[in-house]
C-alpha positions as CSV (number, residue, x, y, z in Angstrom):
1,X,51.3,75.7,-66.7
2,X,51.9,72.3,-65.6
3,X,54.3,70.2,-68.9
4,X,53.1,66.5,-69.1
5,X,55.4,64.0,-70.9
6,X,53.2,61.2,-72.8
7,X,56.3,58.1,-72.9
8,X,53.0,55.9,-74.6
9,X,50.3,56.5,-76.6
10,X,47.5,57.7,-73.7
11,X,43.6,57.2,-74.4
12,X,42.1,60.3,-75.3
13,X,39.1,59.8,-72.9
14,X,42.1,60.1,-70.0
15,X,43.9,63.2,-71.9
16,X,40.3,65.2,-72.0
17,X,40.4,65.0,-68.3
18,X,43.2,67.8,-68.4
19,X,42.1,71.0,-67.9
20,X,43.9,74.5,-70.0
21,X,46.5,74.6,-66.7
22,X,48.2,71.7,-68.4
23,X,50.4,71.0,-71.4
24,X,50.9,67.5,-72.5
25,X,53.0,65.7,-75.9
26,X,55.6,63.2,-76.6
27,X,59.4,64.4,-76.2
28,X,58.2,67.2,-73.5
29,X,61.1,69.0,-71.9
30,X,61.3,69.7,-68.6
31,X,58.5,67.9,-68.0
32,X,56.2,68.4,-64.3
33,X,54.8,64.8,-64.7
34,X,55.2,61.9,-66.7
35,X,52.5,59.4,-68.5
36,X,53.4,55.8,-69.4
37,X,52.0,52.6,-69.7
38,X,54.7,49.6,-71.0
39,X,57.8,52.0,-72.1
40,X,61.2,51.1,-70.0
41,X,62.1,53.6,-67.7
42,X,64.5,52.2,-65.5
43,X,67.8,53.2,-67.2
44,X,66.1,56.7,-68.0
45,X,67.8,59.9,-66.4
46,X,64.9,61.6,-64.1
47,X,64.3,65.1,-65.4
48,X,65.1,67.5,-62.3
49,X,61.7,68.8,-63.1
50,X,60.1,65.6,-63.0
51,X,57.4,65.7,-59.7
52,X,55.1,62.7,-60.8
53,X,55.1,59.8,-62.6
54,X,51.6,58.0,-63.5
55,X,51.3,54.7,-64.8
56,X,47.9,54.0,-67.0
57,X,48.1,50.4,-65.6
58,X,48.6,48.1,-62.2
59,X,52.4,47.4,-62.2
60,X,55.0,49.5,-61.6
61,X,57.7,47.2,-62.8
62,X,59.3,49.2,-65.6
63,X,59.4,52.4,-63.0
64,X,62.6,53.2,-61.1
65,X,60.8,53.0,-57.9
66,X,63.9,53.7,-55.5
67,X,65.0,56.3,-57.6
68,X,62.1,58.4,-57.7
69,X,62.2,57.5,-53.7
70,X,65.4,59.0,-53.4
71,X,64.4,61.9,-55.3
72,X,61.0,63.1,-53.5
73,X,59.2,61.8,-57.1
74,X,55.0,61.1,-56.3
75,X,54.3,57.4,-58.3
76,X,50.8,56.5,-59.3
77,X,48.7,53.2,-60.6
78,X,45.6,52.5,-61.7
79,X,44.9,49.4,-60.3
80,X,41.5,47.8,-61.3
81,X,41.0,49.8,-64.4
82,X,41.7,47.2,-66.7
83,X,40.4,44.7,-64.1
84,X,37.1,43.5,-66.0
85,X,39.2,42.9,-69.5
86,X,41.6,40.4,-67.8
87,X,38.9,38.6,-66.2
88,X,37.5,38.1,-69.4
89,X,40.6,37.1,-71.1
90,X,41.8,34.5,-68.3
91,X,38.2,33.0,-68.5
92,X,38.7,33.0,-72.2
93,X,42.6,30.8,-72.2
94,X,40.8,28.4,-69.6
95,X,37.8,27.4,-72.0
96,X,40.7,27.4,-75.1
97,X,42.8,25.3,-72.9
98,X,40.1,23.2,-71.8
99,X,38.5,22.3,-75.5
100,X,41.8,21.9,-76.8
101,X,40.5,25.1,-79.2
102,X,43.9,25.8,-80.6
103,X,44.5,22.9,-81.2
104,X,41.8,22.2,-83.5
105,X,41.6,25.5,-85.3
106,X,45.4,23.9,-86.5
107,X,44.2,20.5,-87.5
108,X,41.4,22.1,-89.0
109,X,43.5,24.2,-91.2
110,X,45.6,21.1,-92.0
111,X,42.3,20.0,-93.8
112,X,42.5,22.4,-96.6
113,X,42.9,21.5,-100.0
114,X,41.8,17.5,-98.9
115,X,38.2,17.9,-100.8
116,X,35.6,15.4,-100.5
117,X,37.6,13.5,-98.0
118,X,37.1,16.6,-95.2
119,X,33.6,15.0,-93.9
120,X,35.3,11.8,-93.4
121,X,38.3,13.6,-91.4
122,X,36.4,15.7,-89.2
123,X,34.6,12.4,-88.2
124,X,37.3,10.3,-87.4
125,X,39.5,12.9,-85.9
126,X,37.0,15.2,-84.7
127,X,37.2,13.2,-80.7
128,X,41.2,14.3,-80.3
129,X,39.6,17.4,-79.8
130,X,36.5,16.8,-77.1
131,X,38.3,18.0,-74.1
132,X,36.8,18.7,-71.1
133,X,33.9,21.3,-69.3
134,X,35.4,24.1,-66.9
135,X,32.2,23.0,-64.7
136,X,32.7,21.4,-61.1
137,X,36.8,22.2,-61.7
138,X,39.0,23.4,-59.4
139,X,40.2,27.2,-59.7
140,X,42.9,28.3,-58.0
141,X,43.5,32.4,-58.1
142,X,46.9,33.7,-56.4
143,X,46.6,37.2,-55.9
144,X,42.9,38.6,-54.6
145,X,43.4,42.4,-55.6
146,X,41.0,43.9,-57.9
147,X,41.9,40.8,-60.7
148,X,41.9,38.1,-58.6
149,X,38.4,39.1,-57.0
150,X,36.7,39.6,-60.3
151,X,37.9,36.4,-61.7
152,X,36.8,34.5,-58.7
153,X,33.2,35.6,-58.9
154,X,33.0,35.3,-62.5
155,X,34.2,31.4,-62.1
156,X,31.9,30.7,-59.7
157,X,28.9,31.8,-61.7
158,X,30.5,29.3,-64.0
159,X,30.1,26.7,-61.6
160,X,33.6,26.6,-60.6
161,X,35.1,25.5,-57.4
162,X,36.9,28.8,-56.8
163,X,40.3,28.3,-54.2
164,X,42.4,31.5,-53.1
165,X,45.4,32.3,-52.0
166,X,46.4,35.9,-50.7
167,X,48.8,36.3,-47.2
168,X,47.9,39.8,-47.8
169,X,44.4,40.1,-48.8
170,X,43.0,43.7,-48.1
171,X,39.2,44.3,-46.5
172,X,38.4,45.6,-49.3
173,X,39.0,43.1,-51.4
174,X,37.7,40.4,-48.8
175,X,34.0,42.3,-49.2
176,X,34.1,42.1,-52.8
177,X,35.0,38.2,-52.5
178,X,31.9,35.5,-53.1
179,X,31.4,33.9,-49.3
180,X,32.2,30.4,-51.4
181,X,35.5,31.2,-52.4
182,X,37.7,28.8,-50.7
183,X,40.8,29.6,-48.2
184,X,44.3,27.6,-49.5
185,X,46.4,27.2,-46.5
186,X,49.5,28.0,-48.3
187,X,50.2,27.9,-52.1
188,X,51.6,24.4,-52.4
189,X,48.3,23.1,-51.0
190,X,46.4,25.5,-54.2
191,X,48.7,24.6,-56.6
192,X,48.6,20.5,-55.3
193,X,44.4,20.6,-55.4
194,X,43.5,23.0,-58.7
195,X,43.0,21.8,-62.1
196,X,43.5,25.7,-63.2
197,X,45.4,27.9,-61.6
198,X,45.7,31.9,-62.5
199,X,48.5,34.4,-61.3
200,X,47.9,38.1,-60.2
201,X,50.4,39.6,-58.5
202,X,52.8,42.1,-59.3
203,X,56.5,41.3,-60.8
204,X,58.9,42.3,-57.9
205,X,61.7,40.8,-56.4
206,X,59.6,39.0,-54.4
207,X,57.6,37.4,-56.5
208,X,59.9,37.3,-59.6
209,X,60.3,33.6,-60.2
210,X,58.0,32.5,-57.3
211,X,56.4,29.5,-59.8
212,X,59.8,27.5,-60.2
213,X,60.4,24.0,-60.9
214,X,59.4,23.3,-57.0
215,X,56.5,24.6,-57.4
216,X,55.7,23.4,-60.9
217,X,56.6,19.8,-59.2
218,X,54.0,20.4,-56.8
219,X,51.0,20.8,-59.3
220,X,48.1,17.9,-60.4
221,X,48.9,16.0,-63.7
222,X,47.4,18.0,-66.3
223,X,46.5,21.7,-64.4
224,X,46.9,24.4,-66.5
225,X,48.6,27.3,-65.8
């Protein structure tokens, strides 16, 4: 019997996939493996037990990762499972950042209680909050894993003008990338040219802090990040 430690609250589609030769809960002792998806693990004491650690996600930032080097532990990911919903979200915050939808659901809450005069108000404050069309801008993706290659597609079909940026894109990811999608020499010259740019790479310490003041220096008046 194999004892699986559930540190977060794991879908029960994933838990079915367990078969009788396993035993899984919260608060497991001695635990075989471990399941987590956000929970802090870094200052936790490894079990002795403890052969595998899965991650229901595509970070590993909140797992000792040296540690369980040192101590012959197995770490998984699951990158690209959750791929489709942050494309959709990311495509989301650009049209809210573009209509200036926040915004307006504000001003338009400011309106209660002002009667008769709320026709009047709409119409005369209504063009604060025209904004602009994500159509024919520039999008600049960092990061082409599973995200990043989904996102770029998707914009394009918008009629984006999709730029990338990846020093270590994979084939695989380079055969699931739209033909159009266009090279950046070097991030300053994506982050100098796109009206939207989106971040998807993993928090390490070489990419913790990567978008500084340089770099924020470096962008077009007015891109959104």
């Amino acid at each position: 019997m194999y004892r699986i430690d559930l540190l977060n609250k794991i879908s029960e589609k994933g838990l079915s996939l367990f078969t009788e030769k396993y035993e899984y809960r919260t608060d497991i002792s001695d635990p075989d493996g471990i399941l987590v998806r956000s929970k802090e693990m870094k200052e936790m004491t490894l079990p002795s037990s403890l052969k595998a650690i899965a991650r229901a996600g595509a970070g590993v930032n909140n797992i000792p990762i040296d540690k369980c080097s040192e101590k012959g532990i197995v770490v998984f990911n699951t990158p690209g499972a959750n791929a489709n919903g942050v494309k959709e979200l990311v495509i989301m915050a650009m049209i809210l950042s573009a209509r200036n939808i926040p915004d307006a659901i504000a001003w338009t809450k400011g309106l209660i209680g002002e009667g008769d005069k709320v026709p009047d108000l709409i119409e005369k404050g209504k063009a604060k909050f025209v904004g602009t069309e994500i159509l024919g801008k520039k999008l600049g993706v960092v990061g082409l894993g599973a995200i990043g290659t989904m996102l770029a597609n998707a914009a394009e079909g918008l009629g984006m003008e999709v730029w990338g940026y990846d020093p270590f894109l994979s084939i695989e990811a380079a055969w699931r990338l739209s033909r159009n999608t266009k090279k950046a020499p070097s991030l300053d010259k994506l982050l100098s040219e796109c009206d939207f740019i989106s971040l998807h790479v993993p928090q390490n310490k070489d990419t913790k802090g990567f978008i500084n003041a340089d770099k924020f220096a470096v962008m077009k008046k007015g891109a959104v990040l």
